[in-house]
C-alpha positions in Angstrom: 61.7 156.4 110.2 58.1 156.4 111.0 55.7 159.7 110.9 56.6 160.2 114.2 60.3 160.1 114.0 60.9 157.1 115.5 62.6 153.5 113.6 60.3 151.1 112.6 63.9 149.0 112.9 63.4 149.0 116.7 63.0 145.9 118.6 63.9 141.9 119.1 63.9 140.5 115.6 64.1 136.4 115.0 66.5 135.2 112.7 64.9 132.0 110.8 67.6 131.7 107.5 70.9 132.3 106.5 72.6 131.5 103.4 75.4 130.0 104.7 74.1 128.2 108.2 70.8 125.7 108.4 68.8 127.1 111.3 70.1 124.2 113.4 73.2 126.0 114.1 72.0 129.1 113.9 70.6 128.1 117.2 72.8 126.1 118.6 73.0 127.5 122.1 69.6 130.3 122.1 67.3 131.1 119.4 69.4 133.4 116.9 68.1 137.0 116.9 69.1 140.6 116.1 67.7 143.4 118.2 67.9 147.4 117.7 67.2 149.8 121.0 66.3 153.2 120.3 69.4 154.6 122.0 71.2 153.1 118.9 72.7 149.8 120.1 72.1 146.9 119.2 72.8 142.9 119.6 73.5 139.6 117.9 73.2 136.4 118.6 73.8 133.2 117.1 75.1 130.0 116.7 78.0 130.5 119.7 78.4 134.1 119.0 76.9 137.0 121.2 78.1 140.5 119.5 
């Protein structure tokens, strides 16, 4: 948490490297990313997977 209370988590991040995927297909449909709101959900995506 920041000063003001608030995640410094929040936001769309890019996901670039994995240990067990090349970034090929990571993003084989969309660019793989992992993204926080500050209502406390989240998403993932990549490769074929949208959780």
């Amino acid at each position: 948490m920041s000063a003001n209370g608030a995640s410094l988590l929040i936001g769309k991040w890019r996901l670039f490297e994995a240990d067990l995927w090349d970034v090929k297909y990571l993003d084989l449909v969309e660019p793989a990313y992992i993204s926080f709101a500050a209502c406390g959900n989240g998403e993932l995506v990549l490769a074929m997977k949208r959780c």
